[in-house]
Structures are given as C-alpha cells and as structure tokens.
C-alpha positions as CSV (number, residue, x, y, z in Angstrom):
1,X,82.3,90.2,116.4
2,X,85.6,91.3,114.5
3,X,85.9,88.2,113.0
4,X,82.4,87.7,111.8
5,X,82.5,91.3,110.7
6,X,85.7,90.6,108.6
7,X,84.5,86.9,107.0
8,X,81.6,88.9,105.7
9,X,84.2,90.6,102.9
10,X,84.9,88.5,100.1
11,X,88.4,87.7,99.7
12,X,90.7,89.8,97.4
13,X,90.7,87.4,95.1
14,X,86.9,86.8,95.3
15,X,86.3,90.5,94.2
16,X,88.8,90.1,91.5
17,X,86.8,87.1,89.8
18,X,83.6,88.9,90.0
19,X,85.2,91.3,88.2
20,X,87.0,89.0,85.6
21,X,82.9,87.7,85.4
22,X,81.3,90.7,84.5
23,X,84.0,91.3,82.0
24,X,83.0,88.4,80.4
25,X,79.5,89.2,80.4
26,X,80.6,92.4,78.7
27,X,82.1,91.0,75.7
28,X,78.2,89.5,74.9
29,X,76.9,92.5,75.5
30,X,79.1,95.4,74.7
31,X,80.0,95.7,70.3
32,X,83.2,94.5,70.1
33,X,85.3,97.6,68.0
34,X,89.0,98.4,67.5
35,X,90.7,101.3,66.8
36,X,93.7,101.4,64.1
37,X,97.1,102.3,65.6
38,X,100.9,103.3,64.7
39,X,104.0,102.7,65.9
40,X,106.1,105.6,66.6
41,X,109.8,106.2,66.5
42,X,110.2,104.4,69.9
43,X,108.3,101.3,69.0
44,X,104.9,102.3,71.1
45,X,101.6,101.4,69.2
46,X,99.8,104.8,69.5
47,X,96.1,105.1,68.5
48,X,94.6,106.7,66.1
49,X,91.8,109.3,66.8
50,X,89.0,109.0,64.4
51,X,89.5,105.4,63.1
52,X,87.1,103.5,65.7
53,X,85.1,100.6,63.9
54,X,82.8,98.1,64.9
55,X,84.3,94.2,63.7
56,X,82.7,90.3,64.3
57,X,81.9,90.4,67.9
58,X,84.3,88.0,69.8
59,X,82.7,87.1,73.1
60,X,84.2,85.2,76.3
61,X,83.6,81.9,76.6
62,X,83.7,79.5,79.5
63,X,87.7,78.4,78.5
64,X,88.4,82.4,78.2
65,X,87.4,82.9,81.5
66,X,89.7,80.2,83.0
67,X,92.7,81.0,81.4
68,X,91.9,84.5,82.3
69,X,94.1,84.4,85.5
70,X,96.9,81.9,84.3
71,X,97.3,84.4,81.4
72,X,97.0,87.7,83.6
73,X,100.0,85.7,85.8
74,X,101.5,85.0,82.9
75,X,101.7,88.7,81.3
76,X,102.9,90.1,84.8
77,X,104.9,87.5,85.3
78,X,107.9,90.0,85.5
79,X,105.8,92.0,88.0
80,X,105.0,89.1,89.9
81,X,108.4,87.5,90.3
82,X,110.2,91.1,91.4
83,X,107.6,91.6,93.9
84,X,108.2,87.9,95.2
85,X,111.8,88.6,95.5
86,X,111.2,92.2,96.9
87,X,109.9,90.2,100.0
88,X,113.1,87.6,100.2
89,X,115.2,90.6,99.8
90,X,113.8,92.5,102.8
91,X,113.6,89.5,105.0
92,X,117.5,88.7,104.7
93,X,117.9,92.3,105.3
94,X,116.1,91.9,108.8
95,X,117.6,88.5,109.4
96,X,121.1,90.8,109.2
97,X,119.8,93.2,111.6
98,X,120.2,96.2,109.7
99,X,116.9,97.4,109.7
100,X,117.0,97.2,113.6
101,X,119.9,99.1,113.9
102,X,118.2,101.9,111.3
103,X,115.3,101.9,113.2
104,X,116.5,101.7,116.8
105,X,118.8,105.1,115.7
106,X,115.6,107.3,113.7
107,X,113.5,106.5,116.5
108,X,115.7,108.3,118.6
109,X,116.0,110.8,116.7
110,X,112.3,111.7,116.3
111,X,111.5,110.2,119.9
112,X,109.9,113.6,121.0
113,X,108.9,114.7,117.5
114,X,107.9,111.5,116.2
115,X,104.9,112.9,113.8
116,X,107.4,115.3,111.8
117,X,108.7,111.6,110.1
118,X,105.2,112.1,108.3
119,X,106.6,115.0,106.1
120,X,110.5,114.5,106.4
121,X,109.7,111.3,104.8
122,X,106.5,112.0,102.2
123,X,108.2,114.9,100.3
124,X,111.4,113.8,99.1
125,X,109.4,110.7,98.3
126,X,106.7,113.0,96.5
127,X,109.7,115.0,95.0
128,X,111.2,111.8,93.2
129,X,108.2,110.4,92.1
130,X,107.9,114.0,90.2
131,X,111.1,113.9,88.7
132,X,111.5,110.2,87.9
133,X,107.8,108.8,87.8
134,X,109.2,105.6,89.4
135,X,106.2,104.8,91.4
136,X,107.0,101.1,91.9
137,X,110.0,102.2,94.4
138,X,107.1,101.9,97.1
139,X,107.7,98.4,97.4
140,X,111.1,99.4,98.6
141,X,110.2,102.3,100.9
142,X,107.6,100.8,102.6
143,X,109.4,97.5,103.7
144,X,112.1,99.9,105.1
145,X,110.3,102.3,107.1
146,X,107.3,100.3,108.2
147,X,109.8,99.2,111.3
148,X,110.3,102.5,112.2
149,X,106.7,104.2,112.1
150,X,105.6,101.3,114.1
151,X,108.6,101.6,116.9
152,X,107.5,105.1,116.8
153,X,104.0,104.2,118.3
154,X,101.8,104.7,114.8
155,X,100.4,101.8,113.0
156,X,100.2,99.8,109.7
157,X,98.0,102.8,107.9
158,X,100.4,105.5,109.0
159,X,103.8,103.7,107.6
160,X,101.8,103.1,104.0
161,X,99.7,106.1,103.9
162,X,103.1,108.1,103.7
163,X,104.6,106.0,101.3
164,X,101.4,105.4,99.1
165,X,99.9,109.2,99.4
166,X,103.6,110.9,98.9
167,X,104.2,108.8,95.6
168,X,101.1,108.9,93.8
169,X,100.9,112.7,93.9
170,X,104.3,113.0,92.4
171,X,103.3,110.7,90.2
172,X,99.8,112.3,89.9
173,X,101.8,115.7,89.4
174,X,104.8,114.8,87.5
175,X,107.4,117.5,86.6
176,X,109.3,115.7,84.3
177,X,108.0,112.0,84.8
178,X,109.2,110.7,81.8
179,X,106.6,107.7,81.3
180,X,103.2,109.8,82.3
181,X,104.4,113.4,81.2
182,X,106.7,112.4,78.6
183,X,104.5,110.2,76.5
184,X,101.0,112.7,76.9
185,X,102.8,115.7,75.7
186,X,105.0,114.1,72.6
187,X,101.3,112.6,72.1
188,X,99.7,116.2,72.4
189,X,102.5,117.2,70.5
190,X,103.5,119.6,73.4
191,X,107.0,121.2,74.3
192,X,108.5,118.0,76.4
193,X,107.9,119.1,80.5
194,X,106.1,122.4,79.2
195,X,103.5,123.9,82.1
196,X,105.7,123.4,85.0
197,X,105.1,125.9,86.9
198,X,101.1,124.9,87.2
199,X,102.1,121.6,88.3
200,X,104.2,122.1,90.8
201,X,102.7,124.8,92.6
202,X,99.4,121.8,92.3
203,X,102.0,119.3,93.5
204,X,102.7,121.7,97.2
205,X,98.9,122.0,97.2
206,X,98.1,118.4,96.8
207,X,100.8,117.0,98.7
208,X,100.2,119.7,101.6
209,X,96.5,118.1,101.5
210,X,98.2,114.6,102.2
211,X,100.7,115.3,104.6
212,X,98.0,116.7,106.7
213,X,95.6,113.5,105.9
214,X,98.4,111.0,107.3
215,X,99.1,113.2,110.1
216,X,95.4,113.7,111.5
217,X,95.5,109.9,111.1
218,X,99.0,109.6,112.7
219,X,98.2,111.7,115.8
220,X,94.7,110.2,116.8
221,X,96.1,106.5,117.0
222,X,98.8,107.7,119.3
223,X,96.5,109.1,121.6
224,X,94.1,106.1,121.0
225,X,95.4,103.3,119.6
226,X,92.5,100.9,119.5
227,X,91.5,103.3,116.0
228,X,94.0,101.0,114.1
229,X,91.4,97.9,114.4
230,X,88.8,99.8,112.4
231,X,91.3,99.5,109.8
232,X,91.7,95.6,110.4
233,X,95.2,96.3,112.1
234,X,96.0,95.2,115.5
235,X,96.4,98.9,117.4
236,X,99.9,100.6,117.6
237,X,100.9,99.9,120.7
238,X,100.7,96.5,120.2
239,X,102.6,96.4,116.9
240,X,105.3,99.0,118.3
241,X,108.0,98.5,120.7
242,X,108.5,101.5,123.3
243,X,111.5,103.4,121.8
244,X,114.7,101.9,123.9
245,X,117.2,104.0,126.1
246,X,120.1,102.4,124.5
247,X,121.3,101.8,120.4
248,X,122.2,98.7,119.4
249,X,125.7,98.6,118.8
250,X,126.8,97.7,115.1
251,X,129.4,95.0,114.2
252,X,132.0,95.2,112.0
253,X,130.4,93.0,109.6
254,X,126.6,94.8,109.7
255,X,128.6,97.9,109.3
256,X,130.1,96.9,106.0
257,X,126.6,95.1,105.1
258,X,125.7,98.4,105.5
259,X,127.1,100.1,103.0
260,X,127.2,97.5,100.7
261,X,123.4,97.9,101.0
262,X,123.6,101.7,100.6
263,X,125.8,101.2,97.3
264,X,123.6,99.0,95.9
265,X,120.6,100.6,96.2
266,X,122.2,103.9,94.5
267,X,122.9,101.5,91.9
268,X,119.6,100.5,91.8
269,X,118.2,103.8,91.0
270,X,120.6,105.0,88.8
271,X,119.8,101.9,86.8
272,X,116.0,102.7,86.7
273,X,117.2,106.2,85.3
274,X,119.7,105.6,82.7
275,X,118.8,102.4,81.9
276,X,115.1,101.8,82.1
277,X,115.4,98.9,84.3
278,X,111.8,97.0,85.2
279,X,111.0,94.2,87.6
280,X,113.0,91.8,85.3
281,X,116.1,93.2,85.7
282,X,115.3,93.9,89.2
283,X,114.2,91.0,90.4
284,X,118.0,90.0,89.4
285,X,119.5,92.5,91.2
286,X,117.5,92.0,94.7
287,X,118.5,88.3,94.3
288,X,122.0,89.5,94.3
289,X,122.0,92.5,96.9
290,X,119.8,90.3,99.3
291,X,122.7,87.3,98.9
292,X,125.4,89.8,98.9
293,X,124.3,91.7,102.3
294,X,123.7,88.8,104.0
295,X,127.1,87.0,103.4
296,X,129.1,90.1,104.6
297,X,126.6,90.6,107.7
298,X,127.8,86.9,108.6
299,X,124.8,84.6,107.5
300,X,124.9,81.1,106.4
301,X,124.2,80.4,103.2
302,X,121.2,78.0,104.1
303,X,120.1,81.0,107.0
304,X,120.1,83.3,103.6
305,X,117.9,81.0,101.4
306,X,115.4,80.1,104.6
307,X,115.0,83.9,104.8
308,X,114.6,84.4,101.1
309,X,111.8,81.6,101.7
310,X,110.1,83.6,104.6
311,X,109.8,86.7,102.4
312,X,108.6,84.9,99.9
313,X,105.6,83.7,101.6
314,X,104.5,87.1,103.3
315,X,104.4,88.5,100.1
316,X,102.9,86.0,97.8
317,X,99.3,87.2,97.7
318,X,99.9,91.2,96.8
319,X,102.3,89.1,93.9
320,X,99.6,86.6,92.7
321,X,96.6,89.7,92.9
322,X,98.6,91.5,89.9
323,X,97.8,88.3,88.1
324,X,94.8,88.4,88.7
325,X,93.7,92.0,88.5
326,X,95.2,91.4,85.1
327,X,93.1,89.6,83.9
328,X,90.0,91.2,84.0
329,X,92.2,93.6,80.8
330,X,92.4,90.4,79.6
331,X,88.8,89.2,79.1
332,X,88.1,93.1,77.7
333,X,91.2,93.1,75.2
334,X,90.1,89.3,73.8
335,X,86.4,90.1,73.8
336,X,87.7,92.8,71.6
337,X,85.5,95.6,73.5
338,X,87.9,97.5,75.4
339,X,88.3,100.5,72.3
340,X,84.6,100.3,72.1
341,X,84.6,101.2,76.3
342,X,87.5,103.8,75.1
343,X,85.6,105.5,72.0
344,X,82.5,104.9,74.5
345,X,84.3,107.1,77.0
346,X,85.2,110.0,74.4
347,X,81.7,110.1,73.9
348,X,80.9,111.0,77.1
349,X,83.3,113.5,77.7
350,X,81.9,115.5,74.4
351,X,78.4,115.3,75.7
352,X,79.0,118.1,78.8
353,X,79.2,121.9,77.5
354,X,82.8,123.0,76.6
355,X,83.3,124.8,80.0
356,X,83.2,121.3,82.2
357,X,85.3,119.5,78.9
358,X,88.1,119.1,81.3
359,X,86.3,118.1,84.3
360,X,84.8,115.6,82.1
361,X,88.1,114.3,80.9
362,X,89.4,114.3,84.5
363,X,86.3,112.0,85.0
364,X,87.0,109.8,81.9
365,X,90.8,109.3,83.0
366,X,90.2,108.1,86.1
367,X,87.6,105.8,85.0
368,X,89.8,104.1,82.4
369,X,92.3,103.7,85.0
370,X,90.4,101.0,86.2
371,X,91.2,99.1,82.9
372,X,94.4,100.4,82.0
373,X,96.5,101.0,84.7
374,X,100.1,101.7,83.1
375,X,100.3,105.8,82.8
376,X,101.8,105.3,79.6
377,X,99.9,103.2,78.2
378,X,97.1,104.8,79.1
379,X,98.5,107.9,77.5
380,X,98.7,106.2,74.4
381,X,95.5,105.2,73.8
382,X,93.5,108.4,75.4
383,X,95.7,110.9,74.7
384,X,95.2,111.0,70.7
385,X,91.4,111.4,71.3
386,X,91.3,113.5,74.3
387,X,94.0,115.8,72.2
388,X,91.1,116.3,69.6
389,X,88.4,116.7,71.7
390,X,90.5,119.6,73.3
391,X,90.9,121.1,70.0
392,X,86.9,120.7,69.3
393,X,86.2,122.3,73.0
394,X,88.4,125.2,73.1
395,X,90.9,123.3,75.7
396,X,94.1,123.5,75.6
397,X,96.1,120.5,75.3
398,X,97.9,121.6,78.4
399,X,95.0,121.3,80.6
400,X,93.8,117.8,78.8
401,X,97.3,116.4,79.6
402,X,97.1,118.0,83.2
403,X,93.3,116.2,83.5
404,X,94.9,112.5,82.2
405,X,98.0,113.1,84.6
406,X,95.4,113.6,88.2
407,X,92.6,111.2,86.3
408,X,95.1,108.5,85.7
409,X,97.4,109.0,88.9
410,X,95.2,109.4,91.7
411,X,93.5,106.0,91.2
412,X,96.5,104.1,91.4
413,X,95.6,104.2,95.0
414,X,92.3,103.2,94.8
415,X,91.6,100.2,92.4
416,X,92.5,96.5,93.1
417,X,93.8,96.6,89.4
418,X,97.1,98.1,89.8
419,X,99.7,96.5,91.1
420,X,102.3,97.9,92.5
421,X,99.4,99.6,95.1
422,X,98.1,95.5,95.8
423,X,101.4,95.1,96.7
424,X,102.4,97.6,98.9
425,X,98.8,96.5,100.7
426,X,100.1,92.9,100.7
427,X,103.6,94.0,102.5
428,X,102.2,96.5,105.2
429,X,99.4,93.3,106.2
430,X,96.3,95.4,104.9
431,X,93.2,94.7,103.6
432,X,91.9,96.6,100.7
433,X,88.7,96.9,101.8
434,X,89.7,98.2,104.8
435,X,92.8,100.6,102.9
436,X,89.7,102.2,100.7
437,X,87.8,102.8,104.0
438,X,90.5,104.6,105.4
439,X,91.6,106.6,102.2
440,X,88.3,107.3,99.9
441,X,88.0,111.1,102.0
442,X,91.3,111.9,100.8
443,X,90.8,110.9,96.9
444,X,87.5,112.7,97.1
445,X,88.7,116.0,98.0
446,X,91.6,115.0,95.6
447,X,89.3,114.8,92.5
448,X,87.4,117.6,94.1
449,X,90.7,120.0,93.8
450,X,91.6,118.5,90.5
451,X,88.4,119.8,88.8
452,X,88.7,122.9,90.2
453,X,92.8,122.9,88.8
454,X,91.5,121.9,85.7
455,X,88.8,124.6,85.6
456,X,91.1,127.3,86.7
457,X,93.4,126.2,84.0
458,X,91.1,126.8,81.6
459,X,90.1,130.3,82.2
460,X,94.3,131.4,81.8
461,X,94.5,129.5,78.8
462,X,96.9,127.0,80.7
C-alpha cells in the first residue's frame, strides 16, 4: 500500500520539468520587459527602480526547453560538484571510523537526556547562521550529526529538521549576515547591521518556535516509532542502534585523523569568512581533507577513492536537482519575462492600503524566492523597488528590509528551487514531498509571526 501510495508522487525531477514547462509557456504568454541596472563599487549589477520597459518578446522554444537543464547544470556546476564531493568526503570519514567513535561518545552523553541534543545543537547553529549567513554549512552539519540522532532513537526528520529549521532562521534573522543583511541595507541605503535589537529578540522568538517544532516531533517517534513512515522514513528504531554499554576505543591513528579533521574544518570556516570561499574552492578543500584524514586513519589509497565513489553516488540526485531547479530561472531570464514578474510583483504590493504595505512585501519576498533563490541576489533586484515603495507607503526601510530578510529566508526550506535545502533532503534519504508534509505547520505559523513582526514594526517606526 506504501509503495503504491509513494509511486503515485512524481519524481523530483518530474515536478521540476513541469515547472521548467510552464515556464516556457510563460514566456508566450507573459510581455517580456527588462529593467536597466548598475554596477556598484563591488561589481554587483543592481536595478534600477523606475526604469521597467516592455522590449521584442522572446519566447521559449522547443531547443530552449532542452538545453534548459544542461544549462541550469552547467551554471551550478560549482554547486553541483561541491555537493558531490561533500558526499565522498563524509563517506571516507565513516570508512575511518571517526564518526562512530563521535557518536558512540555523544550518545552517552545524552543517553538519559537524549531530546536536549534538539537545542544544544539548533542554536549555536541558529547563532552562526546570524552572524555569518553561511547557510550552505548544512551540508556539513547534517552528514555529521545524522549518526548520532539516529543512535539516539529519533529518525531521518529529527536529525534535518534541526539542522534545516536552526539555519534558516538565522539566516531568516541575520544579525550581521553579510550577503542577506549587508547587501538590503547598503541597497536601502541603511546604517550597515542597523535594527539589531528587533532582530534578534525575533531570532529567540522564531527559533524558540522551532526548537519546540523538532522536539514535539522528536518525542512522539520515540514513543512511537512507526510515525517516521508517514514521512517515507523507515521508523527509528530500525534506523538506530540501542546506545552501547561500552566506547569504542580510539587508535593512535583515528586519534590524529581526528584532529587533523578538527583543524581543517576551522580552516574551512575561517576561509568562508575572510576569504569568501564558495563551493569551488571548497569542493577543493574536501578533496584534500577527505584524502588527508583517511591516509593518517590508515586507509589504502584505493579504500579512499572506493569510498569517495560511494559518497558520490548517495549524493548525486540532491547534486543533479540544483541543475535542474536552475533551470526553470533559466527559461524566465531567456524568455526575458522574469523583470516583468518582478515589476509585476511591485505592483501588487502597492495595491493593499499602506497599513498591510509590509505584510504585502513579506508576501512578495517570499514569492520571488521561488525564482530567485540567492538572498543576495534577490536583494538586488527587490530591494531598489521595495525601498521606494516604502518611501511612497510611509514604511520604513527598516521594516522593508526586515520583510525581504523573513520573505526570502523562510522559503529556503520550502521550494525545490534552492539548493543547498535539495541537498540536505538528498543526504538525510528524504523525499520532498514528504519533508513539506512534515514542515508546511511550521512555515505557516512562521509567515504568520512574520506579519505580525512586520506590523508591529511599523507602528514604532522600526
């Protein structure tokens, strides 16, 4: 019944090329416009509110729509390669045994507390994502702590809903994200990380609302694990391994893998801080620390590059679905209608009376998500027209950069078009379908606080 239950959902990649079909349909259907743009001092091309023309309507043809994927692989081809190597990485981790030894010693810790992991691990996580915006590091927490939530008796949902809920509220609430909050206030031409204080006492609200989401979740499939199929999971206990009387004991060699490991994931993250590293560079760098760690934990070179192979296959398909959720931006962007659905989506927003402005820009944002979802570049082509559209409304900038950040971030978790969130999905073994089932409550009451934070912000002049 499972089985005939789960064939009746198209395939990722089915709902994908639906979408990459209407797209095309769009472009005959939809006045193909553009909006003139500038480059600023640091190269970005920002737009212009205020310029939006109509030009020679350029619709997709039958060619346009099969190149759409090969070009949508081919323009996230950087994405696509780090995630691919992501997976070897992790595999020759395991193959050393050092995320066995990790887990076997935290899942004695939290033995007989085993659902406070849920916050001990979801607000640091939160808390960086804040400070640092770099969302895409939950392709590296999950892989790591998706042993132990499982040893711990949880499931599949439990281990990503903490990494997945954690980040994209600190991302959704940024402090002083430098990619989301930078770029909207020098765009809103806003003191850099001004309105703090709002957004982080929003951030302890929000996450608080998550924690307890995962937790409710957490503590129901340990008293009855047979929930976890609902989700297209096999249940926890199944998945888990009873937590065991005695840790294993570390060689000499795992030992130095160890902090070989550690060291190189500090560098890691100090690189994505001072240096602005993205997958390129990164996809290097797991190459090496996967090679690395697995020579001084005693592997073969062939036992390395079999387990490089291994994680390559698992996580192939959340790699290949950024292609292809790519490409439905592509049909839009050579159809030459996606500022038309843009100037289309300003429109809207100035259609509700000034007091629901906000929650109408909250609305837009998350929309356009869908179709743009880099928070930057978002930024830079909403940000100049929901900037003016403040000014027409009586809202501050402050609160239209606060409606982008929750309109733009929530939905990160939500549509098949980002990818980072695809590929956290294809590590922890989950269905989307079956991920939005699980998580639409908690972006519902999500959007539900954000327009009430954006209302609020409005009436102290935020």
């Amino acid at each position: 019944m499972t089985e005939e239950k789960r064939s009746k959902v198209p395939h990722i990649y089915v709902i994908l090329l639906m979408m990459i079909g209407l797209a095309a349909v769009l472009t005959h259907i939809i006045p193909a416009g553009e909006y003139a743009r500038v480059t600023d001092d640091s190269g970005a091309e920002i737009l212009q509110d205020g310029t939006y023309s109509q030009i020679s309507s350029s619709p997709a043809s039958f060619f346009d729509f099969m190149f759409a994927v090969p070009d949508g692989l081919i323009d996230t081809a950087d994405i696509v390669i780090g995630i691919i190597i992501i997976g070897g990485m992790f595999a020759v981790i395991e193959k050393a045994g050092l995320i066995e030894l990790a887990v076997s010693r935290l899942a004695h810790v939290f033995e007989d507390k085993g659902l406070w992991i849920i916050p001990t691990l979801m607000v640091p996580f939160a808390l960086f994502t804040a400070f640092t915006d770099q969302i895409e590091l939950a392709l590296v927490y999950l892989p790591a702590i998706l042993p132990l939530i499982l040893r711990l008796g949880f499931d599949r949902i439990t281990a990503t809903g903490i990494v997945l809920v954690s980040t994209v509220v600190g991302f959704g609430l940024g402090l002083t994200s430098p990619a989301n909050v930078g770029t909207a206030q020098r765009i809103a031409q806003l003191p850099l990380y001004s309105g703090i204080g709002y957004r982080a006492l929003l951030l302890a609200i929000f996450l608080f609302v998550g924690i307890v989401f995962v937790w409710r979740h957490a503590s129901r499939v340990r008293f009855n694990p047979d929930i976890s199929s609902k989700y297209g999971t096999a249940n926890a206990m199944t998945e888990s391994t009873a937590v065991s009387l005695t840790i294993p004991k570390a060689s000499r060699r795992q030992i130095a893998a160890s902090i070989v490991l550690l060291v190189a994931f500090a560098f890691l993250i100090y690189s994505l801080l001072a240096f602005g590293w993205f997958f390129r560079e990164l996809a290097g760098l797991y190459l090496i620390i996967g090679a690395v760690v697995g020579l001084v934990a005693g592997l073969r070179p062939s036992e390395i590059a079999e387990s490089f192979n291994e994680g390559f296959q698992k996580i192939l398909l959340g790699a290949l679905v950024v292609g292809f959720a790519r490409g439905v931006a592509v049909v839009l962007e050579d159809g030459s209608i996606m500022d038309t659905i843009i100037f289309g989506a300003a429109q809207l927003a100035q259609m509700v009376p000034d007091s629901l402005t906000a929650v109408m820009m909250l609305v837009v944002q998350a929309g356009l998500n869908f179709l743009i979802p880099s928070g930057s570049g978002q930024a830079m082509v909403t940000m100049p027209i929901m900037s003016g559209l403040a000014d027409l409304s009586g809202v501050s900038r402050q609160t239209a950069v606060l409606a982008f950040l929750m309109g733009d971030g929530f939905s990160n978790i939500f549509y098949p078009t980002s990818g980072y969130f695809m590929a956290v999905l294809a590590i922890s073994g989950l269905r989307w379908e079956k991920w939005i089932r699980y998580i639409w409550p908690l972006i519902a009451i999500w959007y539900g606080l954000g327009a009430v934070a954006v209302i609020l912000a409005g009436l102290f002049n935020y």
